[in-house]
N, C-alpha and C positions, 0 to 999 in steps of 0.2 A: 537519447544519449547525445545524436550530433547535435541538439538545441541545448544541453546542457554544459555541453566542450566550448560551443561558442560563446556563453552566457561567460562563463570561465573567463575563457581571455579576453573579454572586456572589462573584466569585473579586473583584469591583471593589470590593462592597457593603463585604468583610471588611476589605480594607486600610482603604477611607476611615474604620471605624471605628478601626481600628488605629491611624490616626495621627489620631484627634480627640483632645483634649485636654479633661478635664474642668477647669471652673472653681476654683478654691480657695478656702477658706473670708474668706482675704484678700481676694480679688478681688470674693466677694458683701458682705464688711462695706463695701472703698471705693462699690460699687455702690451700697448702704442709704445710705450717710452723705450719700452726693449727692443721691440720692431725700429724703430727710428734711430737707436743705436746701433743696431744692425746693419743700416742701410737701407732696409724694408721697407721703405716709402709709404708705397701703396696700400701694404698692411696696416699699416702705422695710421694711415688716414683712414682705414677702414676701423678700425679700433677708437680712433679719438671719436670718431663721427657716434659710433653705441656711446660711448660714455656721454659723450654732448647731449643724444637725443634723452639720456635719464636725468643728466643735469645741465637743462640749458643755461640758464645763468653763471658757472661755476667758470669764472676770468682764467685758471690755470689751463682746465682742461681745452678751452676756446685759443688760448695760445699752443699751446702742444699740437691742435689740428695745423694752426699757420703753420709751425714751423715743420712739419711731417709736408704739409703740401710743398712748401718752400724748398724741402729737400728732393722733392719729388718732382718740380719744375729745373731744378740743376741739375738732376740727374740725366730728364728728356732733354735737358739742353747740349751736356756731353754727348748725346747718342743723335746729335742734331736734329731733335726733332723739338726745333722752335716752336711751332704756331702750339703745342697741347704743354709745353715748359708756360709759355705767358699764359696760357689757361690759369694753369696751375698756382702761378706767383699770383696772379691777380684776386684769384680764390685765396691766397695768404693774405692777401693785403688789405681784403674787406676783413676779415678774420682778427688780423692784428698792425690797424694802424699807423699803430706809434712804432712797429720794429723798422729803424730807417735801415738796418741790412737789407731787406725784403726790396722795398723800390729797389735799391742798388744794385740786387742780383737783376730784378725785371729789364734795368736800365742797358747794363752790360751783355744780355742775353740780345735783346733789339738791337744793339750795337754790333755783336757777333756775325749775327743772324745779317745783316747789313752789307756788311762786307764779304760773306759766300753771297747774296743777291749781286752785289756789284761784280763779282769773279765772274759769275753765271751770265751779264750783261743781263738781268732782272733792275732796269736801273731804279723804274719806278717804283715799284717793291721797295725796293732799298731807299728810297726818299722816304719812303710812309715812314717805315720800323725809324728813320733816324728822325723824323718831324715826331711822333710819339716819343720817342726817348728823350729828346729835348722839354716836351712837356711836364714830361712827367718828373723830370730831375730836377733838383734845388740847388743841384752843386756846381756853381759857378767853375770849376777846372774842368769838369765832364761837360757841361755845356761848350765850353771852348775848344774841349776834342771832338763834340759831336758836328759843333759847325765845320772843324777839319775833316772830319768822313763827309758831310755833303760836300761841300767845296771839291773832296776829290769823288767823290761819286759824280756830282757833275760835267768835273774835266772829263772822267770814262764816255761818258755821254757824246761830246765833242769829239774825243781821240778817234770812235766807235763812226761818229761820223766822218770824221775827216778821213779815216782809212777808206772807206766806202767812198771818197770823191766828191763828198755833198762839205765843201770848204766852207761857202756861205753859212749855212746851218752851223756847220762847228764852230766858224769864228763866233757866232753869236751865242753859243753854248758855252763858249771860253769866256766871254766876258759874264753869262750868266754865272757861272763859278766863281769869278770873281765877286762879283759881286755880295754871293753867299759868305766868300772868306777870301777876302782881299790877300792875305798872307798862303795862297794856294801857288808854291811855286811851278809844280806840274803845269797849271795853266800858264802861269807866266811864260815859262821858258816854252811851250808850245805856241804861244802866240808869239814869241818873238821868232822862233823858227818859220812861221809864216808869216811876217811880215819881213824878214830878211830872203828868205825867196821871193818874193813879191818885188823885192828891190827897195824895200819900204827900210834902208840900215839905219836911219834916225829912230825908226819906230819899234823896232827892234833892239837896238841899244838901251833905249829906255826900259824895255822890258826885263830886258836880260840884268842891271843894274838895281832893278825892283828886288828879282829872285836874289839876287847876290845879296843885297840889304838883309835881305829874312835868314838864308843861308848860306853862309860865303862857303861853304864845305862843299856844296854841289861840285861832283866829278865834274872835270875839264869847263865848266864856267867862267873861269876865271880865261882860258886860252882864248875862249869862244869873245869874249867880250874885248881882247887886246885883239883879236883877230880884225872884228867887225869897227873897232874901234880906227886901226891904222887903215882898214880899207876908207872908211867915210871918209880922215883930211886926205886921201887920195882921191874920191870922187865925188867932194862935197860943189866943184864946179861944173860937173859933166851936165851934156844935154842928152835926153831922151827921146826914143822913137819907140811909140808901140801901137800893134796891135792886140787881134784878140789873144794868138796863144804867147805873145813875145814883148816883153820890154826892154829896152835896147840901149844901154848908156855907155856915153860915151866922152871921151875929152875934147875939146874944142879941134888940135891938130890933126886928130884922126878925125878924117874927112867925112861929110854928112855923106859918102858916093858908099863907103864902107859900110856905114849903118845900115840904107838903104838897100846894099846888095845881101848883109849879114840878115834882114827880115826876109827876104825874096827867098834866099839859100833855108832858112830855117821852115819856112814855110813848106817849102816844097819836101824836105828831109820828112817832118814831120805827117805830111800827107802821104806818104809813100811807107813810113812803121806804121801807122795807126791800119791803115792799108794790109800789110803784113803781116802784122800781131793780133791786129784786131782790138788794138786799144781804142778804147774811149774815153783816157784821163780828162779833167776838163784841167787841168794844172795849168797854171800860168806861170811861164820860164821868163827866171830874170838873166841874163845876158849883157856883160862889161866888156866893152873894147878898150884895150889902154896904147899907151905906148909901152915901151918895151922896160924903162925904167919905172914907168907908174906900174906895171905888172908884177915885177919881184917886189917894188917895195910893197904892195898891196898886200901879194900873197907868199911874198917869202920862196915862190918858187924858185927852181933852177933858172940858171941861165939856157941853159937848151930845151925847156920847157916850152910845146909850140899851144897849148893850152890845158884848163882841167877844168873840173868840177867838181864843185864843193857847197852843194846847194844854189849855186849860181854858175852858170854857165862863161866860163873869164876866157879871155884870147887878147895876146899878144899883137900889136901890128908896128910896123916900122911908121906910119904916117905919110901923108903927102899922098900922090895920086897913085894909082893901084897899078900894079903892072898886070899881064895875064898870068904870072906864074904866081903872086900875090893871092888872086882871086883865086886860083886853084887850092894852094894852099888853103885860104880862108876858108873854103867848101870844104876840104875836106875834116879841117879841125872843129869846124860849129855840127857837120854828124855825128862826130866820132864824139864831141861833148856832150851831143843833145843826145843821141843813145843812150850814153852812160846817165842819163838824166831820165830817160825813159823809163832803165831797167831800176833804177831807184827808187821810181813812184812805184814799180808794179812789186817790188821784193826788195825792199828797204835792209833787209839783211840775208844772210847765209849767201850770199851769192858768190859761188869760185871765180877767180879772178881769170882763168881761163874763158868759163861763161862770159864773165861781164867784157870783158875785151876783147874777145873773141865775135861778140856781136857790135859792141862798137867800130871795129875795123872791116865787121859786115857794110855795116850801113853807111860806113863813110864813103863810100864810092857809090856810082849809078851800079846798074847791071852786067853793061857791057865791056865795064873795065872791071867789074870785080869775078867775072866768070875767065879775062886774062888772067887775072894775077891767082887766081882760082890753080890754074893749068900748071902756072911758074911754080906754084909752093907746092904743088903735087911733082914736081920734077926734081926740084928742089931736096926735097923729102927723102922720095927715092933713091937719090945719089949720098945721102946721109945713109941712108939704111943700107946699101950698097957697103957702104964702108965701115960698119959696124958700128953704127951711130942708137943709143938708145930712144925708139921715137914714142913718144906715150905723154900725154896730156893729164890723167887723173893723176899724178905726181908732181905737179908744178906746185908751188907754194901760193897761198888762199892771196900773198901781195906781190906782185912781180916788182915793189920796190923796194922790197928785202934779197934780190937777188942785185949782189954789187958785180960780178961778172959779164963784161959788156958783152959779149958772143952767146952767154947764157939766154941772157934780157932778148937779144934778137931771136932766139929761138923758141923762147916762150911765149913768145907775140906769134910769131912763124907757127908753130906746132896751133897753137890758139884758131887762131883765123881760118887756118886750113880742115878743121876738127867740126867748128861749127858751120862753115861754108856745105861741108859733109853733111852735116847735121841738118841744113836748112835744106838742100837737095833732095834728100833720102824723105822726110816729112813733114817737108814744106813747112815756112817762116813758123804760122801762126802756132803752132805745139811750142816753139819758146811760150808762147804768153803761159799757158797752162803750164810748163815747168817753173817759170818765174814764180806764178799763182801760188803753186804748191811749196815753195822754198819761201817765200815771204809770210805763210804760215807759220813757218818754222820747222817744217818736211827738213831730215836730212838730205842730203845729194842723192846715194844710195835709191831711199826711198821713193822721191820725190823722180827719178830717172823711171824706176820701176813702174812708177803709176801710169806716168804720163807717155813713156814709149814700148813701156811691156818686155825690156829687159835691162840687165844689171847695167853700170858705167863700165864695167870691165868686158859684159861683152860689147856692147857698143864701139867702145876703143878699137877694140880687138879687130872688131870687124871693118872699120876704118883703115886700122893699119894694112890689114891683110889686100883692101883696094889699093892702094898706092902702087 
């Protein structure tokens, strides 16, 4: 009996295949085309693929698979997954040719894909996908957009260096950009910003008059070039003095004795932060002596402006021989400039104006006179707070040149100096560099306080004021 049950269901197994019906090559194309209306990509390609394998030859169903893949490489390209989307297009395109949609999605996909590598500093990645998508394209406008993404893939390149300190490298990375796409104004306007700190304003004008040709829209190029422009017929006759970290021009009446002591004082300033902070910029400071009329017409500053920085380290002098209160003066405004010059290279932005002046009015003095006046603004202070004076530093405004109150102005400088003088006491100079670090990422204050001293700016303040 059990050899006669089993005989049975074989005998059952053969018919039910006997009378199955296989699908037809028609029935998997209607099946894909609905899938691929759907969105079904994959399905879509698994369906055209049966119909194909029963009718290889059949030109409809062989395009149906393209365009099913095609839709299946846009889809992985939305869900950024480049490298299996150009799979997919590329499998369209052996598939079907002639559809020029197909390159165009491949094109624009490598294009995408491109610029998240260039975000991610993947630069060289992002050279490959934009060298393939230039080959691969016939369209003379997309060709001219794709040389615009290397051009600025390659400025990234430069930027990436030049923030890192390696200038040589970058400047030769700026001109290789150029070179890709001469109308690259990011590079332009970067090289002329370092050839105008270099001291190099001829070389830089020309630059910046390039980007203006391509885009006269660029934000504030238009100031930057009437800037640099009225300084050059101002210091188109000055004589220079430099060494390795200083270049040093000057006008014939201020005296070679001023140049001379202006490298001596920078030198020594500068060995004494780097000492401190721990910097190791290799940056070279451009540094303008004028007379007192060449200085406002130059820079438009005040009259009581004893000097600034502005990518260039500028200082006023009367001319003629130097008196000893001359030279003091001069010491103390080429630190207080070269600091705010220091803290520029290390954190180019977010930096509180309390911060940044606050350490410049550190450094402008030695030690032994700034541990005096240390004492004075703690006395100082005291007798404010005595009188009901609000005293608190995270409240100043991010530019103490929008405070027009002159008693104000001295008290923001005051409250400043005395907060970080605290500050460099309590954990010693070089933790500025790591707060600087972390705020020229782009750390908030808040955060970038927290990381770097392990508690908020409020208790920080708090606890300062509470010393006084």
């Amino acid at each position: 009996m059990r050899r006669m049950a089993q005989w049975m269901a074989l005998v059952a197994m053969i018919a039910a295949a006997a009378g199955a019906r296989a699908e037809t090559a028609q029935e998997y194309n209607t099946r894909g085309i609905q899938q691929l209306d759907a969105g079904k990509f994959q399905g879509a390609v698994d369906s055209f693929s049966a119909a194909r394998r029963l009718l290889p030859q059949d030109a409809t169903i062989q395009r149906n698979l393209a365009m099913a893949y095609n839709g299946w490489g846009v889809e992985l390209a939305r869900q950024a997954n480049y490298a299996d989307a150009i799979k997919r297009l590329q499998s369209a395109i052996l598939l079907a040719p002639q559809e020029t949609g197909i390159p165009a999605n491949l094109t624009a996909i490598r294009v995408n894909w491109a610029g998240e590598l260039t975000q991610g500093k993947r630069y060289d990645d992002a050279e490959t996908q934009l060298r393939l998508a230039a080959q691969e394209t016939q369209a003379e406008t997309l060709r001219r957009e794709i040389t615009k993404r290397r051009g600025y893939n390659a400025y990234m390149i430069a930027k990436d260096l030049i923030d890192r300190g390696d200038k040589d490298r970058g400047t030769a990375q700026l001109d290789a950009a150029l070179r890709i796409d001469p109308d690259c104004t990011h590079a332009l306007i970067k090289l002329a910003q370092l050839q105008y700190e270099n001291g190099n304003t001829g070389e830089a004008i020309e630059a910046w008059q390039r980007a203006a040709a391509i885009d006269p829209g660029i934000q504030g190029l238009s100031e930057m070039l009437a800037k640099a422009t009225r300084e050059a017929s101002v210091e188109s006759n000055f004589n220079q003095r430099s060494s390795r970290d200083f270049n040093v021009s000057y006008e014939g009446t201020v005296n070679e004795q001023a140049a001379r002591e202006a490298l001596q004082i920078l030198s020594r300033a500068l060995f004494q932060i780097r000492r401190d902070l721990r910097y190791n910029g290799d940056k070279s400071f451009a540094v303008v002596l004028y007379q007192r009329d060449q200085y406002e017409a130059a820079t438009g500053g005040p009259t009581w402006s004893a000097g600034l920085y502005d990518g260039k380290i500028r200082v006023p002098l009367r001319g003629g021989n130097m008196t000893r209160d001359d030279m003091q003066a001069l010491t103390r405004t080429l630190r207080h400039e070269l600091t705010h010059a220091i803290v520029n290279d290390l954190a180019p932005r977010q930096v509180p104006a309390w911060l940044n002046e606050g350490l410049a009015m550190y450094y402008e003095v030695e030690d032994a006179e700034r541990a005096r006046r240390a004492q004075a603004d703690r006395q100082k202070i005291a007798r404010m707070a005595g009188r009901g004076a609000n005293i608190a530093v995270l409240g100043l405004p991010a530019s103490f040149t929008s405070i027009t109150n002159e008693n104000q102005v001295e008290q923001a400088y005051l409250f400043s100096r005395s907060f970080v003088y605290w500050m460099a006491e309590r954990w010693r100079p070089w933790k500025f560099k790591d707060l600087l670090a972390e705020l020229g990422e782009g750390a908030a204050v808040e955060d970038a306080v927290r990381k770097v001293y392990g508690c908020t700016p409020e208790e920080m303040e708090k606890t300062w004021v509470n010393g006084i």
